[in-house]
C-alpha positions in Angstrom: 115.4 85.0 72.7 118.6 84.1 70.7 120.7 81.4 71.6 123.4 82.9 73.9 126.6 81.2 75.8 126.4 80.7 79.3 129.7 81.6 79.8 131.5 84.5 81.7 132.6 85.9 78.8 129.5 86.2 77.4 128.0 87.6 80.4 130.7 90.6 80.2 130.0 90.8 76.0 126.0 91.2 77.3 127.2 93.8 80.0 129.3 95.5 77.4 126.7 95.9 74.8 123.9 96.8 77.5 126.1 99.7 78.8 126.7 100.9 75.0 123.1 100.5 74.2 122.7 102.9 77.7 125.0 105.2 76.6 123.7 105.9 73.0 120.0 106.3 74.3 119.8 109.5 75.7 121.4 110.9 72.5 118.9 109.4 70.3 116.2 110.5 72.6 117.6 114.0 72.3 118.1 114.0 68.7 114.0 112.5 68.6 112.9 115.6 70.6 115.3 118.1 68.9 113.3 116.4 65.3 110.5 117.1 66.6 110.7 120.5 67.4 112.2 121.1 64.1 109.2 119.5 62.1 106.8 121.9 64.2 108.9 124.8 63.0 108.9 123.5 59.7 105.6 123.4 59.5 105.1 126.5 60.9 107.3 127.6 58.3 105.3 126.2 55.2 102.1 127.8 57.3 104.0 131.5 56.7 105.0 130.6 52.8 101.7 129.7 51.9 100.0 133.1 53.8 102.1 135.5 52.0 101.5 133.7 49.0 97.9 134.4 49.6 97.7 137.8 50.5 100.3 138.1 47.4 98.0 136.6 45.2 95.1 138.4 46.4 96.7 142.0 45.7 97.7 141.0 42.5 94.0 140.2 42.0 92.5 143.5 43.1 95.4 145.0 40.7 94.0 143.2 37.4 90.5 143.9 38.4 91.2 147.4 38.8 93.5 148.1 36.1 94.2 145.4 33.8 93.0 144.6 30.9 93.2 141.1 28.9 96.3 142.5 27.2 97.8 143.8 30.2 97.8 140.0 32.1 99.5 138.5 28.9 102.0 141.2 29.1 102.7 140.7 33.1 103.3 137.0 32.7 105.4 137.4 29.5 107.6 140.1 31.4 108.9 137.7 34.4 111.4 135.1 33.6 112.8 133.0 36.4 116.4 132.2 35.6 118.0 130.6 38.8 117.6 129.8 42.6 119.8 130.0 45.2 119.8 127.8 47.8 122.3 126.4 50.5 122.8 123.2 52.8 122.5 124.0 56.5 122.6 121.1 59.1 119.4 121.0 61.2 119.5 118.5 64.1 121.9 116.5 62.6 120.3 116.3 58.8 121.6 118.6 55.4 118.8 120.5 54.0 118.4 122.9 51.6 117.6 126.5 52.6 116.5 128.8 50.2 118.5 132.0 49.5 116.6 134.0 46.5 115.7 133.6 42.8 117.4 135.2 40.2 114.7 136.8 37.7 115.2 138.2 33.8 112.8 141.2 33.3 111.8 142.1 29.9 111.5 145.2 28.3 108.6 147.3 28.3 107.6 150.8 27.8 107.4 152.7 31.1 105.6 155.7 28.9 103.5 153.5 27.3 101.9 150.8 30.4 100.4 151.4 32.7 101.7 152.8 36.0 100.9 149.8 38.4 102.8 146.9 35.8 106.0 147.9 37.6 104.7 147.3 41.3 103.1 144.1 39.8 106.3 143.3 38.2 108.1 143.4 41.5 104.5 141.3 43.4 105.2 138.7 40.8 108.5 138.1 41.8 107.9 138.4 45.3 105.0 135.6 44.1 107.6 133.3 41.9 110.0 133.4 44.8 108.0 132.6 47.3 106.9 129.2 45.2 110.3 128.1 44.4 111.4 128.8 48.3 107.7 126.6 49.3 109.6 123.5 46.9 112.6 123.7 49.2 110.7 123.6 52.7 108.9 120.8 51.4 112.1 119.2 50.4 113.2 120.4 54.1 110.0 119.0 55.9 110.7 115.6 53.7 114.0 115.0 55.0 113.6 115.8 58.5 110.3 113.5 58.8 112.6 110.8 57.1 115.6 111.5 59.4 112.6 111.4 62.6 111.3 108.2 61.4 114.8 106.4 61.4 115.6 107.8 64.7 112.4 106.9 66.3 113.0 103.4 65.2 116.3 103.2 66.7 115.1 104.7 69.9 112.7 102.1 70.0 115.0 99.4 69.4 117.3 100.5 72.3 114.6 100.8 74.6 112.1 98.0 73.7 114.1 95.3 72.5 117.9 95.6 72.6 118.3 97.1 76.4 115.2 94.7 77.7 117.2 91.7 75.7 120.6 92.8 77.0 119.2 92.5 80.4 117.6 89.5 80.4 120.4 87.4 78.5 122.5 88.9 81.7 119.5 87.5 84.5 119.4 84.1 82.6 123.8 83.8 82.5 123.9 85.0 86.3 121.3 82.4 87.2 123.4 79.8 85.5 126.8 80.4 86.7 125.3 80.4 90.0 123.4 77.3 90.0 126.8 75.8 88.3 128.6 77.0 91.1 126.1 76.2 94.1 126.3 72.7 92.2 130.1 72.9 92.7 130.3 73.7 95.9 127.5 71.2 97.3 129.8 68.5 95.2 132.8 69.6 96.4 131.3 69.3 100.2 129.9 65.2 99.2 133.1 64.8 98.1 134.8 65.9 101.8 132.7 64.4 103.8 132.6 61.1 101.4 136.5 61.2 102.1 136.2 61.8 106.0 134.3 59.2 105.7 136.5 57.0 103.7 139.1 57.6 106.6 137.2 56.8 109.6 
């Protein structure tokens, strides 16, 4: 334990604190549990990303093995250029993040007469596809800055409640104890010194 005053004054500076320390608690413990629920849908989030990049990626698949030909593939990644992404800050329990808006693609030219009919509809899966990576990046980035935002606030929850509250009251216990002996020591001086003086009259 720190060296503390035994002094009234410190006892109220001890009562102060442990009533701030009370105050802010509950918040932080609702912030921790409102984190918490955030990182579960955040999670659940990255879960639903990475499935519809799957199933994206599996129909482009069938696509090339039905259609495609070695020429065909170079022309479908040489036709999608990703040019920008969109993305805002929203507040989420307290922390900025990122959320992703859309991606801004260049398409280039090709000969509808000329390819075959399913490059389009591939066009459009790819950048369904590209998208879908770029807005995966930002929930990471998302997932990253809430875990950081839980870990701080776990910490401080645990330093109200195991160490600064406990501390608090215990510096208050040891003050009380003091003052009082103090004062029973005053008092039981005060009464030798009466009766010493009655006794000095008789």
């Amino acid at each position: 334990m720190p060296k503390i005053k035994l002094t009234k004054t410190e006892l109220k500076t001890q009562q102060d604190a442990l009533k701030q320390y009370s105050r802010f608690l509950p918040t932080l413990q609702l912030k921790k549990q409102q984190l918490q629920v955030e990182m579960r849908l955040s999670a659940e989030r990255l879960r639903q990303n990475e499935e519809e990049q799957e199933q994206l990626h599996r129909g482009l698949e069938s696509w090339v093995a039905m259609f495609g030909t070695p020429d065909a593939v170079e022309l479908l990644s040489g036709l999608v250029d990703l040019k920008h992404v969109n993305s805002e800050i929203s507040n989420i329990a307290g922390v900025n993040v990122p959320v992703f808006k859309d991606a801004v693609f260049s398409i280039a030219e090709y000969n509808l007469f000329r390819e075959d009919s399913w490059i389009a509809d591939a066009v459009e899966v790819l950048k369904k596809m590209l998208s879908l990576l770029e807005a995966h990046k930002i929930l990471e980035e998302q997932a990253r800055l809430l875990a950081k935002e839980l870990r701080t606030t776990t910490q401080r929850v645990n330093l109200f409640e195991k160490i600064k509250i406990p501390e608090c009251k215990e510096n208050i216990r040891f003050i009380r104890i003091y003052l009082g002996d103090i004062d029973t020591a005053g008092v039981a001086r005060s009464k030798i010194a009466k009766r010493k003086g009655q006794e000095a009259a008789a």
